[in-house]
Every structure is written in C-alpha cells, then in structure tokens.
N, C-alpha and C positions, 0 to 999 in steps of 0.2 A: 419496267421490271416489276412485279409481282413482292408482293410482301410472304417472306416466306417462313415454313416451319423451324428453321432453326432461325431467323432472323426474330422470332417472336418467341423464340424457348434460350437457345445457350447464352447469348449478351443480359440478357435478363435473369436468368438464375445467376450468371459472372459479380453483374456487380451487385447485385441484392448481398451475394456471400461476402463480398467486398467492402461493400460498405456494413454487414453484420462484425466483419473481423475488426473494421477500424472503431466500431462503436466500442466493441472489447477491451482496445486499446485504450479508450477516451478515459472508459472508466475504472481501468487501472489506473489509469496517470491523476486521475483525478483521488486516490489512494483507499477506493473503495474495499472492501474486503471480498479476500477471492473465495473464503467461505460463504459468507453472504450472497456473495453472485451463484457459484455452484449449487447455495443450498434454495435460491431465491423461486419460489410458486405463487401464482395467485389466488389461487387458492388448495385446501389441503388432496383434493381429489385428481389434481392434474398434476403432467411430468415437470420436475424442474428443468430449471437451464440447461442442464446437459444436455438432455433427452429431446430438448427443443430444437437445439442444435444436432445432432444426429439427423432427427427427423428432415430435419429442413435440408441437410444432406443427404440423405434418403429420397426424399422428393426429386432433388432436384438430378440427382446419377442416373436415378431411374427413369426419370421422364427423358432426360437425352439418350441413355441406351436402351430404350424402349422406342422412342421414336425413329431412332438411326438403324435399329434393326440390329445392335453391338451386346453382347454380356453385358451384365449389370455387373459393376465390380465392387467384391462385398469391402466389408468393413466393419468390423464389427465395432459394436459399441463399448468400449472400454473405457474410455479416456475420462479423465479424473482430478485434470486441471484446467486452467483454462490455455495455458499452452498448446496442450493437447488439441482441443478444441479448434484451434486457432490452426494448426497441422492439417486437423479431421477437414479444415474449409479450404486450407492450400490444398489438397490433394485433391479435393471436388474437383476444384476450380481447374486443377491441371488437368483431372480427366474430362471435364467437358472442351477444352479447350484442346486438347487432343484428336477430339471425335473430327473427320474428314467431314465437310460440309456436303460434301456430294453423298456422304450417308444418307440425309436427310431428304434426297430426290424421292418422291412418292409417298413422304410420310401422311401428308395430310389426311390418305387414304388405308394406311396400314392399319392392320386389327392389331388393335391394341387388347391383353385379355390379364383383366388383375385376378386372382385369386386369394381369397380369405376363409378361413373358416368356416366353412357353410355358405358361402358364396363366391359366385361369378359376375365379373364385371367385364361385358365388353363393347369395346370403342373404337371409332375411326382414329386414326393420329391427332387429325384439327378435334376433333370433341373429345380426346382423353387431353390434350393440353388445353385446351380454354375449359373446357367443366371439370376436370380432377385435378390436372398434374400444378399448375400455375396456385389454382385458391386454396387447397394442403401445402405447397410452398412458402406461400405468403399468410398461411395462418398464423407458419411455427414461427417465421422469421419474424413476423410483427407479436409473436406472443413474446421471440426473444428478447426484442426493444423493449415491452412492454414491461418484462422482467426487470432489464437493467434500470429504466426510470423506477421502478419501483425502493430500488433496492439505493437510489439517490446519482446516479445517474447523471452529469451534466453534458445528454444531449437533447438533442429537437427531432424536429419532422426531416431537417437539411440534411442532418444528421445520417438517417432512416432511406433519407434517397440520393443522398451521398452527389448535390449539385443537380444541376439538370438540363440535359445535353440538349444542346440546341443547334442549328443548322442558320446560317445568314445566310 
C-alpha cells in the first residue's frame, strides 16, 4: 500500500493540535498566567499567542479542505482566552477528522491555487502540502511552544511531539 495524501496531512495536523492543546494545559497547571500566555511575543513585530494559534488552525483546515476538494470552514478569529483557544483546536480537530478519506483520492495531483494580495500561488496537492501547507503549520505551532517556554513553561521537546508512535 502506497503512503498517501491524507495519511501524510490529517493524523499529522490531529495530533500536532493535540499535543499543542495539552501543552496549554501543562502550563495552566503549572499556575502560569493566562495574561502572560495571551500576551506572550518574541519579539515586538510578530503575532502573539492567539494569533499563533488561529494561524496554525488556519493552516491546518485549509490544507485538508484544500486537498480533499471540501469548503474551508471559516472561523473567525475572536477568541480571547485560552479556553477559547483550546475550543478553536477541538473544532479543527473535529473537522479534519470529519473529512471522508476517500476525499483525498487524487489529491496528490489537484491544483491547488492560494490567493494574496497581489499574488497567485499555484500547486499540485503533493507540493502544496510538503512546500506550503505542512512548514506554515509547523512554524506557528512551534512559534506556539516556543511562546509558552518563553513565558516559564514546564514542557520539552516530548512534550512538543507528544510521545512517539512506534510499530513492533
């Protein structure tokens, strides 16, 4: 059997947001402040934690209703806790988990076509998720780890891959 387009996009966006939500957790429990997390940047030019988190749900809706040929289902950016936030990742998580894997028959080859402001991006399935959709994913998601250590933080790398699935 064949390694395939959703075998290498939806279980991979699932638990990255999964193990994003449980870091969340960690550093509640660890009695961090939820101001400090919300307000928490690396520096003063870039989005904070919220916006990391959106993003990295952004990413990752899009890239499975993009690849599966489904609406992108909006969401807007509201949320203003980290509850919220924590919502904003179960509901990703539900709608990639949603998506019919037989959507994903022929994406490797589907034109993918982003639009921005004065530009046009367009992609096979397999080269809009290994050169766009995956490394914008895992930017925001490791900017958002990268936040909460900042901000004191007691997690690791384990953490960040939440264990590591093995086969005997």
């Amino acid at each position: 059997m064949s390694f395939s387009v959703h075998a290498a996009s939806a279980p991979v966006f699932v638990r990255a947001l999964t193990n994003t939500s449980a870091i969340i957790d960690k550093a509640l429990a660890a009695g961090l402040s939820e101001t400090a997390i919300l307000e928490a940047r690396l520096a003063p030019d870039m989005h904070p934690f919220p916006r990391q988190i959106q993003m990295a749900s952004d990413a990752a809706k899009g890239a499975i209703a993009r690849l599966a040929g489904v609406e992108v289902p909006a969401m807007p950016d509201t949320e203003t806790t980290l509850a919220e936030l924590k919502a904003r990742i179960a509901a990703t998580v539900a709608f990639i988990e949603s998506v019919d894997v037989a959507a994903f028959d022929g994406a490797e080859d589907r034109e993918v076509v982003l639009k921005f402001p004065g530009m046009e991006l367009k992609f096979t399935g397999a080269d809009f998720l290994t050169g766009f959709a995956l490394p914008n994913f895992f930017f925001h998601v490791t900017t958002a780890y990268a936040l909460l250590r900042s901000v004191g933080a007691p997690i690791g790398k384990m953490d960040f891959l939440g264990g590591v699935p093995t086969k005997a």
